[in-house]
C-alpha positions as CSV (number, residue, x, y, z in Angstrom):
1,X,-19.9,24.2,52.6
2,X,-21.9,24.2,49.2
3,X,-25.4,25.6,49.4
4,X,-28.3,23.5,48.6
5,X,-29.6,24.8,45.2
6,X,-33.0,25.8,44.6
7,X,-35.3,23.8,42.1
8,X,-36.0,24.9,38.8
9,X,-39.3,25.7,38.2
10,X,-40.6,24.4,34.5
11,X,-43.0,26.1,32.3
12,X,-45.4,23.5,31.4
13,X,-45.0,22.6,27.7
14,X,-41.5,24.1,27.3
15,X,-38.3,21.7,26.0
16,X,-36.0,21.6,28.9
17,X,-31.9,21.6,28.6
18,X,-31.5,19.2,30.9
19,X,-33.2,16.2,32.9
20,X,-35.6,17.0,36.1
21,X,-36.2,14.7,39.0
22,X,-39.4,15.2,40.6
23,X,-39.4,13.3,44.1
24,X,-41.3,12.9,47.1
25,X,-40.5,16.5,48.9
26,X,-42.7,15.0,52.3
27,X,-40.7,11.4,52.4
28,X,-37.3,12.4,54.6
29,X,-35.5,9.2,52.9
30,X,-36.2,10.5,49.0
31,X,-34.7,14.2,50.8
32,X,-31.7,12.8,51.8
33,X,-30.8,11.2,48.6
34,X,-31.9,14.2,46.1
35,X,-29.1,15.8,48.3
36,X,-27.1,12.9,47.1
37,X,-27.8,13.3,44.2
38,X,-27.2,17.6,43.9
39,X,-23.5,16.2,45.6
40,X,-22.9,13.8,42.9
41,X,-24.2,16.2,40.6
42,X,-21.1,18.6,40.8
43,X,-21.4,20.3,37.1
44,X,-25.3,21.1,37.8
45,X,-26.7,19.6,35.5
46,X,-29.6,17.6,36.7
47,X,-32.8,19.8,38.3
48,X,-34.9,18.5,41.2
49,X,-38.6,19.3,41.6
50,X,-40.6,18.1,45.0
51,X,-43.8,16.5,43.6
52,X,-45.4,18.7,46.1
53,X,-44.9,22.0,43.8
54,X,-48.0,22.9,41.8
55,X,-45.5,22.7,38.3
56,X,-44.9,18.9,38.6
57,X,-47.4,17.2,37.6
58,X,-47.4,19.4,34.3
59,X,-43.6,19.1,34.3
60,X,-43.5,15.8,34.5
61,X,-47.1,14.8,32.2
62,X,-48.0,12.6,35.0
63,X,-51.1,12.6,38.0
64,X,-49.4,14.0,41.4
65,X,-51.0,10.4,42.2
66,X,-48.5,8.7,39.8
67,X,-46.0,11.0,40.8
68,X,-46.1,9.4,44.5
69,X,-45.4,6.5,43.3
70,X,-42.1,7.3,42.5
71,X,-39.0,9.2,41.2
72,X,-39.6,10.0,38.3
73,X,-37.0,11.7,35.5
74,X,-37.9,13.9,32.8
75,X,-35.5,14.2,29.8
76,X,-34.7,17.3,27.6
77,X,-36.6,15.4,24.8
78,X,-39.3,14.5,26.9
79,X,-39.3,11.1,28.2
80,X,-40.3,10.3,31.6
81,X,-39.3,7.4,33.7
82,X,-40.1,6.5,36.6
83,X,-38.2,4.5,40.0
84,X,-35.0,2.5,39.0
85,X,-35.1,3.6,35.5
86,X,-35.1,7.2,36.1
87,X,-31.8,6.6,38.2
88,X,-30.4,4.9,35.1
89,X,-31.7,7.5,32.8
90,X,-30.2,10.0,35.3
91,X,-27.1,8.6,35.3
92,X,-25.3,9.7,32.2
93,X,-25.6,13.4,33.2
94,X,-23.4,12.4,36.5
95,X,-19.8,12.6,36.5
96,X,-18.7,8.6,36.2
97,X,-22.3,7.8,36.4
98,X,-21.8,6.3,33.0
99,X,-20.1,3.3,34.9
100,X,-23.5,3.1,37.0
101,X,-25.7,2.9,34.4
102,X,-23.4,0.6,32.4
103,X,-24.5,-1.8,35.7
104,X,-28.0,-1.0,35.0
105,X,-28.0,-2.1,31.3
106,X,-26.8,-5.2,32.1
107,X,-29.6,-8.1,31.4
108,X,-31.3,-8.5,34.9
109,X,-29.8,-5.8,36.8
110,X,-33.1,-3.3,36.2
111,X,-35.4,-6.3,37.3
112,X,-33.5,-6.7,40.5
113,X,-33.1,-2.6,40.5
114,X,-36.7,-1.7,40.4
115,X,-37.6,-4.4,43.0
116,X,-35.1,-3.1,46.0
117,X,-36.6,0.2,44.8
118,X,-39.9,-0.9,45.4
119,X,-38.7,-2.3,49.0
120,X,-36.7,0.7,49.8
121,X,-40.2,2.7,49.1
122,X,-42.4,0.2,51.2
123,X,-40.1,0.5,54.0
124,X,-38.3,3.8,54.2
125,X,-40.6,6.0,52.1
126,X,-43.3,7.9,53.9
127,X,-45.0,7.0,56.9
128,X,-47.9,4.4,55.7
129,X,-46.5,4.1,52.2
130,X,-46.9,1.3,50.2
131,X,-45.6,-0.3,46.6
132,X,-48.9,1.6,45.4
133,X,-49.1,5.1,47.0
134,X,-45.2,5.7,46.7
């Protein structure tokens, strides 16, 4: 049984080698899929950061308010992006993720992405959680 890795803990202001996903640590659906994720992600190469850790919001150059709105993906040159488009972003550092983010690219497929994404949130994130605070 493989261990569950710790998070990597980002200076603020320091270039990163490779992407970090900061999620909702206190929202047991977003849990269960970051440990997706760390699955898929056999070569360990994407980090994960709860939103809940006092580096986030630097890591990530967003409000911890912003930050509950979504998954959110920061790139080793930078760029942040947030709910279905992070998942895309992600997707190239996953081993045949390529294939899944080939489906996101296609013309439509991120509309209809980020809107289940915004329905999973409503209805499986936290406990109250809606569109805006998740």
């Amino acid at each position: 049984m493989r261990r569950e890795r710790r998070s990597t803990r980002p200076a603020a202001g320091v270039l990163r080698s490779r992407p970090l996903v900061v999620y909702d640590g206190s929202c047991g659906f977003c849990r269960k899929w970051v440990l997706r994720l760390k699955r898929w992600d056999r070569d360990d190469r994407i980090d994960v950061l709860p939103l809940q850790d006092e580096a986030a919001p630097a890591a990530a150059k967003r409000s911890r308010e912003e930050l509950r709105r979504a998954a959110h993906v920061v790139l080793p040159d930078g760029r942040v992006y947030a709910g279905a488009r992070a998942f895309r972003e992600v997707c190239p550092y996953l081993p045949g993720g390529h294939l899944v983010g080939a489906v996101l690219h296609l013309p439509g497929a991120l509309w209809v992405a980020e809107r289940l994404y915004r329905w999973i949130a409503r209805t499986w994130g936290p406990v109250g959680a809606t569109t805006s605070d998740h």
